[in-house]
C-alpha positions in Angstrom: -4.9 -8.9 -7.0 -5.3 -6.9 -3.7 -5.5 -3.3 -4.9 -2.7 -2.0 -2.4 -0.2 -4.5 -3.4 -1.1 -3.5 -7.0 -0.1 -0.2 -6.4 2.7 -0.9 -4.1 3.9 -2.9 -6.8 3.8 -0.7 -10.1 6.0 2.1 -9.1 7.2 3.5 -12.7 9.6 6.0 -12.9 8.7 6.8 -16.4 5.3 7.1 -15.8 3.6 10.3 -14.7 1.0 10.6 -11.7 -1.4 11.2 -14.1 -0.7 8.4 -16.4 -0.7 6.1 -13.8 -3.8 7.1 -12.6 -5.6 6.4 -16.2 -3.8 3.1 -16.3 -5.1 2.1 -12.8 -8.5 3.7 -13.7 -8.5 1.6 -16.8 -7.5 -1.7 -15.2 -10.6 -1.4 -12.7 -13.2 -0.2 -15.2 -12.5 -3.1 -17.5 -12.1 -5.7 -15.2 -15.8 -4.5 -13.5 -18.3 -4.0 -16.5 -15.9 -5.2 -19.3 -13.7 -3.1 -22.1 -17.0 -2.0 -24.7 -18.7 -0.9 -21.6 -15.6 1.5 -20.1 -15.5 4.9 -22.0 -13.1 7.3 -22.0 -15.0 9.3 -20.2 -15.6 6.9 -17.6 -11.3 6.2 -17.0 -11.0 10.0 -16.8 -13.8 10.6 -14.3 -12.4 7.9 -12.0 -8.6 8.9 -12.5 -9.9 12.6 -11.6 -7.8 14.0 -14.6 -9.5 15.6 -17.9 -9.9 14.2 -21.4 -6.9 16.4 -22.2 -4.7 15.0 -19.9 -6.3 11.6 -21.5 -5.4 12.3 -24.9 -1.7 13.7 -24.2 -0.8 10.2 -22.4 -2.9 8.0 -25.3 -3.9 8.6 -28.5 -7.2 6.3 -28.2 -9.2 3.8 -25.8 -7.0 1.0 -27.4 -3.7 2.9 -26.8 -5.0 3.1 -23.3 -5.7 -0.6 -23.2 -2.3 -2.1 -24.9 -0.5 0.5 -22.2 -3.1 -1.1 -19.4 -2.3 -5.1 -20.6 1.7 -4.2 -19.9 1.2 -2.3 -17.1 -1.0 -5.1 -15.0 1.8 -8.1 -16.7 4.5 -5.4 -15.2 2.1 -5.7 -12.0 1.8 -9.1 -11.6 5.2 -10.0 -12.4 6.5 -7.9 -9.7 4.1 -9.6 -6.9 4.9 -13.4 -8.2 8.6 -12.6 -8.1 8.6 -11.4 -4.2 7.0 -14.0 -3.4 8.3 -16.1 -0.5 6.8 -19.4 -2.1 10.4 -19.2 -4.5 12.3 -19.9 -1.7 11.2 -23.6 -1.3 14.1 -26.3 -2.3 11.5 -28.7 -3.6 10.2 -27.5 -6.9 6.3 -28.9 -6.7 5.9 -26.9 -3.3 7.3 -24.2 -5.4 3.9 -24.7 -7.9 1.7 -25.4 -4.9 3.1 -22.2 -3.1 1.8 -20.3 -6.6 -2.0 -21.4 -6.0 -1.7 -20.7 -2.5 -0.9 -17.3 -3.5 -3.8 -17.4 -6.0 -6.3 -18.5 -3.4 -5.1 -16.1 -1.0 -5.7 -13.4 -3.5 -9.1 -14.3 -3.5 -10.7 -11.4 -1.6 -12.6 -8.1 -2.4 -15.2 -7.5 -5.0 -14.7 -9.6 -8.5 -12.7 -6.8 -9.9 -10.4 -7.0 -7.6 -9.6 -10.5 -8.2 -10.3 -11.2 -11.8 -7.8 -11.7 -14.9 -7.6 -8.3 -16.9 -6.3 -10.7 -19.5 -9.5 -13.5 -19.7 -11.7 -10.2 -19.6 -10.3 -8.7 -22.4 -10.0 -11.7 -24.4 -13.1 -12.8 -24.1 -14.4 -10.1 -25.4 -11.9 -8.3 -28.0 -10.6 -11.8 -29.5 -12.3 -11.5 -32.4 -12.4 -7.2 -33.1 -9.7 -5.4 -31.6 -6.5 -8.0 -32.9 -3.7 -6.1 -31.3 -5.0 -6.2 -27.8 -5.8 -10.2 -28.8 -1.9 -10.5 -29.0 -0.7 -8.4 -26.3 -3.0 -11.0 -24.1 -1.7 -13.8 -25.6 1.7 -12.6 -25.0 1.1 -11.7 -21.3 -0.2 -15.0 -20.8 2.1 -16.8 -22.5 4.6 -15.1 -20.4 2.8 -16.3 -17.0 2.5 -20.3 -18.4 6.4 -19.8 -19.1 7.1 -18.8 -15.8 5.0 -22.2 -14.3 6.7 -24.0 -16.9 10.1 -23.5 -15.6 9.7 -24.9 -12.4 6.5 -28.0 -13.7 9.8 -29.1 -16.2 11.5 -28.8 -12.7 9.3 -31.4 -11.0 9.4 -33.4 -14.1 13.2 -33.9 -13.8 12.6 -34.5 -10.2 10.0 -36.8 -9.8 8.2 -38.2 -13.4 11.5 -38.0 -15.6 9.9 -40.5 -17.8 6.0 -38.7 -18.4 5.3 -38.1 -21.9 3.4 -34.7 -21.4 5.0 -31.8 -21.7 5.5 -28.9 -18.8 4.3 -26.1 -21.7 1.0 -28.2 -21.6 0.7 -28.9 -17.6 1.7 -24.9 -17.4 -1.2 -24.0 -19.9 -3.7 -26.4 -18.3 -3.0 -24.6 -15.0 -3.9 -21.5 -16.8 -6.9 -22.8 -18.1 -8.1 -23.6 -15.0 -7.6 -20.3 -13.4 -8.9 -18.4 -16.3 -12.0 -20.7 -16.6 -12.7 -20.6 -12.6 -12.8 -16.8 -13.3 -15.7 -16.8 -15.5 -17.5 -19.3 -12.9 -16.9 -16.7 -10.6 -18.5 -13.9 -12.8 -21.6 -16.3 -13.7 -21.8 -17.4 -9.4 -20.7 -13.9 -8.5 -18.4 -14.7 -5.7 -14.8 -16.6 -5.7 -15.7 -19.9 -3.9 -15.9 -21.5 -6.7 -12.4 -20.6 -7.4 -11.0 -21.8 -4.4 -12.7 -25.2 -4.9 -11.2 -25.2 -8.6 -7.3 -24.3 -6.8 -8.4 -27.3 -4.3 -9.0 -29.7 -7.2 -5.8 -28.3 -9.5 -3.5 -28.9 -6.3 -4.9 -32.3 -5.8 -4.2 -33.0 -9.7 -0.2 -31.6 -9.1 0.2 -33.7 -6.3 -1.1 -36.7 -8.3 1.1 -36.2 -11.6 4.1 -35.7 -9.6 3.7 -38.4 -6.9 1.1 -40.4 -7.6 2.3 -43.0 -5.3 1.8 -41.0 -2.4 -1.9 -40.1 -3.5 -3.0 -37.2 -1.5 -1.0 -38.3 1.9 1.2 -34.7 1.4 -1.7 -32.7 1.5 -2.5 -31.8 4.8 1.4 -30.8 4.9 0.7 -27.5 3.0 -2.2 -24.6 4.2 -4.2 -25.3 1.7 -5.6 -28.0 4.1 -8.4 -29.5 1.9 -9.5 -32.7 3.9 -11.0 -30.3 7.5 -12.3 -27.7 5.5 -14.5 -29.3 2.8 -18.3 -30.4 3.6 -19.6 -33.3 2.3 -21.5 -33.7 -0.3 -25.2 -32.6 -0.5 -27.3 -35.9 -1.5 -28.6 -34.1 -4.9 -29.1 -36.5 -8.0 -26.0 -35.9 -10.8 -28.0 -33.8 -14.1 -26.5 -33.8 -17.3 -24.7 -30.8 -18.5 -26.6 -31.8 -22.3 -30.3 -31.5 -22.5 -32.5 -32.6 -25.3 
């Protein structure tokens, strides 16, 4: 997310200038060179406060961490909810109004646009448990925010479909997370733009597949004048002997 609207959005009362300024330090440092990289050091040099200050806010690098996972899911919350695309009738250009949101956020250096949540996971899955499930949680928590209005659309338009909108709301996820490490490996966000391109296509699709992709010019995503064609370059296996 764009760094003013992060801080415009995470106004806490309860929280100190200080502490804010370790949580905000925190949420850059990891989301730039990763959570085994960022020392404590490092979050107090760049929040300009001293490893005092540090210690009478958190007890430890983790403490720091589990306050930094509910302080960006306070973050992001706050931005999603404001968010004009609620105000559509139609419930599917309620979910296409969300990844215009997401490409839109697409600007700055990677930290400024990457998941705190897939970078921590990726790495602290396995050795640092508690920050595993505060993750999950925050995740979780997004997905069941999609879900509400995918089981929307369902009602709407596929009343019938066998899949569930937990599972359409976690694929959406995937997809977002996923085009995050592409981004990391390609090291810029194109190739998340071209992911939200494909994932809007796929909504439009599920919910009206008779229609095809006739709507899509409608919304500013406009794929079909933007996209180039393809380069003439032979298909290669992703599996090598």
């Amino acid at each position: 997310m764009d760094k003013k609207r992060l801080k415009a959005s995470t106004k806490n009362s309860s929280e100190s200038p200080s502490q804010t300024r370790l949580l905000e330090a925190a949420l850059h440092l990891i989301r730039a060179q990763g959570y085994a990289a960022t020392s404590v050091d490092q979050i107090c040099q760049r929040a300009g406060v001293t490893k005092g200050s540090f210690f009478h806010h958190f007890r430890s690098k983790d403490d720091l961490t589990l306050a930094a996972v509910s302080y960006w899911q306070q973050t992001t919350t706050a931005i999603f909810i404001a968010a004009r695309y609620h105000d559509a009738a139609d419930p599917l250009d309620r979910l296409l109004g969300y990844l215009d949101l997401r490409a839109a956020a697409l600007s700055g250096e990677l930290a400024d646009y990457t998941c705190l949540l897939g970078t921590l996971v990726q790495e602290c899955y396995a050795t640092h448990p508690k920050i595993r499930v505060a993750c999950e949680q925050a995740l979780s928590a997004q997905a069941a925010e999609l879900a509400r209005d995918i089981a929307a659309a369902k009602r709407l338009y596929t009343p019938r479909a066998k899949w569930s909108a937990e599972s359409v709301a976690n694929f959406i996820e995937s997809v977002l997370q996923g085009s995050f490490i592409l981004a990391k490996a390609k090291q810029g966000p194109e190739v998340v733009r071209e992911n939200i391109k494909h994932l809007s296509r796929t909504l439009r699709l599920l919910f009206q597949p008779e229609k095809g992709l006739e709507p899509e010019a409608t919304y500013k995503f406009d794929l079909q004048a933007s996209d180039p064609e393809p380069a003439n370059v032979p298909l290669q296996s992703h599996f090598v002997d």
